[in-house]
C-alpha positions, 0 to 999 in steps of 0.5 A, spaced: 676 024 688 676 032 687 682 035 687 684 041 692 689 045 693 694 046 699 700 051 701 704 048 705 699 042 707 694 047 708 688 047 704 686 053 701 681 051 695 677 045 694 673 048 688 679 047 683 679 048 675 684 046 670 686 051 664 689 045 659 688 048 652 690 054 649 683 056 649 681 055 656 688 059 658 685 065 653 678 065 656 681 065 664 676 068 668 673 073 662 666 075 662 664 071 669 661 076 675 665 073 680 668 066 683 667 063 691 672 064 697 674 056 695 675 057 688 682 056 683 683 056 676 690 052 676 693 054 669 697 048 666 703 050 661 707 045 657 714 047 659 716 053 663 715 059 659 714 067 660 707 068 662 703 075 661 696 074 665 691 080 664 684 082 667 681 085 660 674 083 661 675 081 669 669 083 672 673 083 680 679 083 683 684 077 684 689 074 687 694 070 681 700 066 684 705 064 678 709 057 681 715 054 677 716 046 675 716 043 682 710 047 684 714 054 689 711 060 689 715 064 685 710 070 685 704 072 687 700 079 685 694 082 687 689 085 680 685 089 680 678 089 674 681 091 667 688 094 668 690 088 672 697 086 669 703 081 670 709 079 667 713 072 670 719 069 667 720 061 668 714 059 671 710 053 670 703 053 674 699 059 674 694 060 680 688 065 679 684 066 686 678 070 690 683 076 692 686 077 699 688 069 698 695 072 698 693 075 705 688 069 709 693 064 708 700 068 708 702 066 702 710 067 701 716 066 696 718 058 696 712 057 699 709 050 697 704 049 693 700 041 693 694 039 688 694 033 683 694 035 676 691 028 673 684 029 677 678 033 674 680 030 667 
C-alpha cells in the first residue's frame, strides 16, 4: 500500500516522499525543476526540535506545514524560490508542498493531519 496524506480526512496528496536521514533533510526539494499538485515531501525528526527550513536552490515556490508530535498543524507558510525562510519551535513533521496547497484545502492551525509514517520504507 502507498501512503497518502489527509487533513482532516480529506485526501491532499497521494505522491508522498519521506525525508528520514539527515542527508535526505539537507538535500529537500534542491535542484528539482518543479513537484506535481499531488506531491509531498514529509520530513521525519527524531524528537521534537526548532526547524529552519530554507529555499536555496529551490527552483519554485512552495507551501511548507510545520506539525507537532500528534500531527496538528502548528504553522504553515507559503515560500517563495531562494529567499524563502521559516523558523518554528516544537515541531515534529515537516511538510513541503505544490504552493497554494495551503489555499485549496483551506488549511487551518489545529488542523488534522493523517499519513502513515511506516509505509514507503
Amino acid at each position: 500500500m502507498l501512503p497518502v496524506l489527509k487533513y482532516d480526512g480529506v485526501m491532499i496528496a497521494n505522491n508522498i516522499e519521506f525525508a528520514r536521514t539527515m542527508a535526505k533533510q539537507a538535500m529537500g526539494l534542491m535542484f528539482r525543476r518543479s513537484i506535481l499538485p499531488d506531491y509531498s515531501m514529509i520530513f521525519i525528526l527524531k524528537k521534537p526540535s526548532e526547524v529552519n527550513v530554507h529555499m536555496l536552490f529551490v527552483f519554485f515556490p512552495i507551501d511548507v506545514i510545520f506539525l507537532n508530535n500528534e500531527k496538528k498543524i502548528m504553522g504553515f507558510s507559503g515560500l517563495k524560490p531562494w529567499v524563502g525562510y521559516k523558523t518554528m519551535e516544537d515541531i515534529k513533521y515537516v511538510l513541503e508542498m505544490k504552493a497554494g496547497t495551503i489555499v485549496k484545502f483551506n488549511l487551518s492551525i489545529g488542523g488534522q493531519m493523517e499519513f502513515d509514517e511506516n509505509l514507503n520504507r
